[in-house]
N, C-alpha and C positions, 0 to 999 in steps of 0.2 A: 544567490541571484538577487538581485535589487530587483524590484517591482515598483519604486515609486513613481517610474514613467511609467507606470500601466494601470495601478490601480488608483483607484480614482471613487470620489462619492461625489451624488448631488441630492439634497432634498430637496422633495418638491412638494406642494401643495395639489391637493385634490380638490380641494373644496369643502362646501357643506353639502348642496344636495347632489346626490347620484347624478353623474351622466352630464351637470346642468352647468357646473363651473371651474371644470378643470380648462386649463388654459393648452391650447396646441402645442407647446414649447414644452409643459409638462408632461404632456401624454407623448411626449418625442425621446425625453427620458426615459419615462416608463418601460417602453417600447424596446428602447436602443440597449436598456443595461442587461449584465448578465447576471444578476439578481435582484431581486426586490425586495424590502424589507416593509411592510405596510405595520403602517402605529392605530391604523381601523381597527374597529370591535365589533360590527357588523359585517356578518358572513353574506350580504348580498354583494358589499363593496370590494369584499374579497375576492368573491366569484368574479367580479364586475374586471379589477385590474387581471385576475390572470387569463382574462381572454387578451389582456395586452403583455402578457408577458405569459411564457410557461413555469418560470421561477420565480413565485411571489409565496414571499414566508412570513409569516404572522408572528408581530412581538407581543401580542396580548396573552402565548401563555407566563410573560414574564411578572406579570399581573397576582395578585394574591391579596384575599384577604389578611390584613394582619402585616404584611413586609411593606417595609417604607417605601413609597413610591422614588425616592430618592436611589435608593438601592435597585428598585426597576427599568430607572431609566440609566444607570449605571451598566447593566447588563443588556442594555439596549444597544448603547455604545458600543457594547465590547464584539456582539455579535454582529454592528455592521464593519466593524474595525478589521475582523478578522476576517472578512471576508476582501477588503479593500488591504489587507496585508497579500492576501495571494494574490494579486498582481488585479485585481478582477474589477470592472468597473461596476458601481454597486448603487442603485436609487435608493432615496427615504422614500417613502408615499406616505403622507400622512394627514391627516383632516384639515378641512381650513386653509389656513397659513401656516408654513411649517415651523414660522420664528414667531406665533404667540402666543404664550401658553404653552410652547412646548419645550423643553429641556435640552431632550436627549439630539433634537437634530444640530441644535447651537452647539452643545457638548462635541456630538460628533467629527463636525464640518473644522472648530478648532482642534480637535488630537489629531485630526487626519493634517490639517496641516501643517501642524508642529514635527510630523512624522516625515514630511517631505510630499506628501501625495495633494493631488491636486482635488479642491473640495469647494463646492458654493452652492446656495441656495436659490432655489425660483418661488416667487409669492405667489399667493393662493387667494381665492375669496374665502375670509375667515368669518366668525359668528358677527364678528364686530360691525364687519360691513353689511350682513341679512339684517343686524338689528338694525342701523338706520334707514334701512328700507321697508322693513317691515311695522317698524313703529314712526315710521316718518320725520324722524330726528334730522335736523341738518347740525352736525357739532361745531359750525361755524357760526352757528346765530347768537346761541349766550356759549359756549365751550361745554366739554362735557370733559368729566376726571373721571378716571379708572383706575380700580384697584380689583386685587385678590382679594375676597371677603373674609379669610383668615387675617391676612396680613392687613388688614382693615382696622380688623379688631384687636390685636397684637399690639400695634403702632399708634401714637397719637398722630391722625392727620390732620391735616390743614382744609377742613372742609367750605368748600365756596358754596351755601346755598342757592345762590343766584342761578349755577349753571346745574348740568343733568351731571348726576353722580350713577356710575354703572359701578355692581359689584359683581367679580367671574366667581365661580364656582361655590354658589352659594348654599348648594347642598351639602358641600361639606367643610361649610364653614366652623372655624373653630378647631377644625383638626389640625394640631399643630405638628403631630407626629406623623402626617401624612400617611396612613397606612390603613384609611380606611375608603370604604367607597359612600356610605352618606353617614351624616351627624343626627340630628334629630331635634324635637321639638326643643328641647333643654339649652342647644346651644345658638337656637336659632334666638331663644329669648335673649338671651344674651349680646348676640345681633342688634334686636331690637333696640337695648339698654342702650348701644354705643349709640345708634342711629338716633335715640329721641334724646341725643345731647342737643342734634342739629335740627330734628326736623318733631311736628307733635303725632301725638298717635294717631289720628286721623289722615293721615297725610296719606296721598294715595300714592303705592308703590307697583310695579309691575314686574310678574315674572314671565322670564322669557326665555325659551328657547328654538332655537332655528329648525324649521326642517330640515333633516337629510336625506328624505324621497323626493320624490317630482309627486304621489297621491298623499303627502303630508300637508298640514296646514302649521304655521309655528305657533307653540306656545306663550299667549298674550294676556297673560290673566290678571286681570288688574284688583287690586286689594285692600284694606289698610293697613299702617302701619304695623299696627298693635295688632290685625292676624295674623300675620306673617309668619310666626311660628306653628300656626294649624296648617298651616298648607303644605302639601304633599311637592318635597322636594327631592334633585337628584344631582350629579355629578354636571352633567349638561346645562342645568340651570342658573338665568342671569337673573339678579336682581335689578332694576331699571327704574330710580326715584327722579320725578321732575322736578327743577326748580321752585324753592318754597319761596321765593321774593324777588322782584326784579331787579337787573341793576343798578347799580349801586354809583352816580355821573361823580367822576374828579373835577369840579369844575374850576379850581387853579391849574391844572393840566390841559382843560381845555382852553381855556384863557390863551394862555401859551401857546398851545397848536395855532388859534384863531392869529395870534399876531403872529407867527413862521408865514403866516397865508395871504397875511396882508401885505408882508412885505415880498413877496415873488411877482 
């Protein structure tokens, strides 16, 4: 029997806090499919979706210390796969935004459609968007650049001091094997090393993370440079450094706009 007219995925975004930023379209998902596959690690949010579904199943036991997350979110795949093989229409539920940060739902949404089945994603409010709220950043004033804080330190980049530099998952930075859940002071120092190419040890950096209650407050801890390795970090946590210098005027660029303006 072919099932690729039947079975079907969508991921969708839940949000960060409980209850507060799931979007109607996604709780319409939730609701409609005939399983749920939730990428939460909190058993309140668990509880929380299977009052909107009676089939919601948990991918956190694929989790492990020691196995590469890469291999986690492989068998992620494979279990929503298999269920969008038997004809069945199948939701992702997962934190956030399901496309940042996350793997296994982009993995997904392309094999199912390579397979023939019909697959797409719905966005979410992810950490990115609580951080500008919560820290009052508009990333349209000087820009703000994002990276993974492994692949930070891995990679030579192109650091613009001028604007806000955010680094994700700064707890387990360093881990290049991906298999672990935090790093620790050692690699955090090492952090630092790249960081005071660009910026000095004084610099003040901020750690952050989002609430995911409605009774939570998020994590705003602001720091220097050079502690950054004592402070108690975790998977959740963003690094958040402000601009050390302001902009930087092209004023042969400007020249040029100014006469495109005179002549209109």
């Amino acid at each position: 029997m072919d099932n690729s007219s039947s079975g079907s995925l969508v991921c969708v975004g839940v949000g960060i806090t409980l209850g507060s930023h799931i979007s109607p379209l996604a709780r319409s998902h939730i609701e409609g499919a005939q399983v749920v596959f939730t990428g939460v690690s909190d058993a309140v949010v668990e509880m929380w979706l299977q009052q909107m579904n009676p089939d919601v199943r948990s991918l956190q036991p694929f989790y492990g210390e020691g196995i590469p997350r890469m291999e986690t979110y492989r068998r992620m795949v494979e279990a929503m796969l298999a269920e969008v093989r038997l004809g069945k229409k199948v939701c992702g539920a997962f934190y956030g935004h399901p496309g940042v940060f996350a793997w296994a739902p982009h993995r997904a949404i392309a094999q199912a459609r390579l397979e023939g089945f019909a697959a797409h994603m719905e966005p979410g409010i992810s950490s990115e968007d609580c951080l500008y709220a919560d820290l009052g950043i508009d990333p349209g004033q000087v820009g703000c650049q994002h990276y993974e804080a492994s692949q930070f330190m891995n990679y030579r980049r192109q650091v613009d001091t001028s604007a806000w530099l955010v680094l994700w998952q700064v707890g387990v930075a360093g881990d290049s094997a991906q298999a672990r859940f935090a790093t620790g002071p050692a690699y955090l120092e090492l952090l630092v090393e790249v960081l005071e190419r660009h910026y000095g040890p004084e610099h003040e950096v901020i750690l952050y993370q989002a609430a995911t209650l409605p009774i939570q407050v998020p994590r705003m801890d602001r720091l220097r440079l050079a502690d950054l390795p004592q402070a108690a970090t975790g998977m959740g946590d963003t690094l958040v450094i402000a601009p050390a210098r302001p902009l930087d005027p092209d004023p042969q660029m400007r020249a040029r706009l100014a006469a495109l303006g005179s002549l209109q």
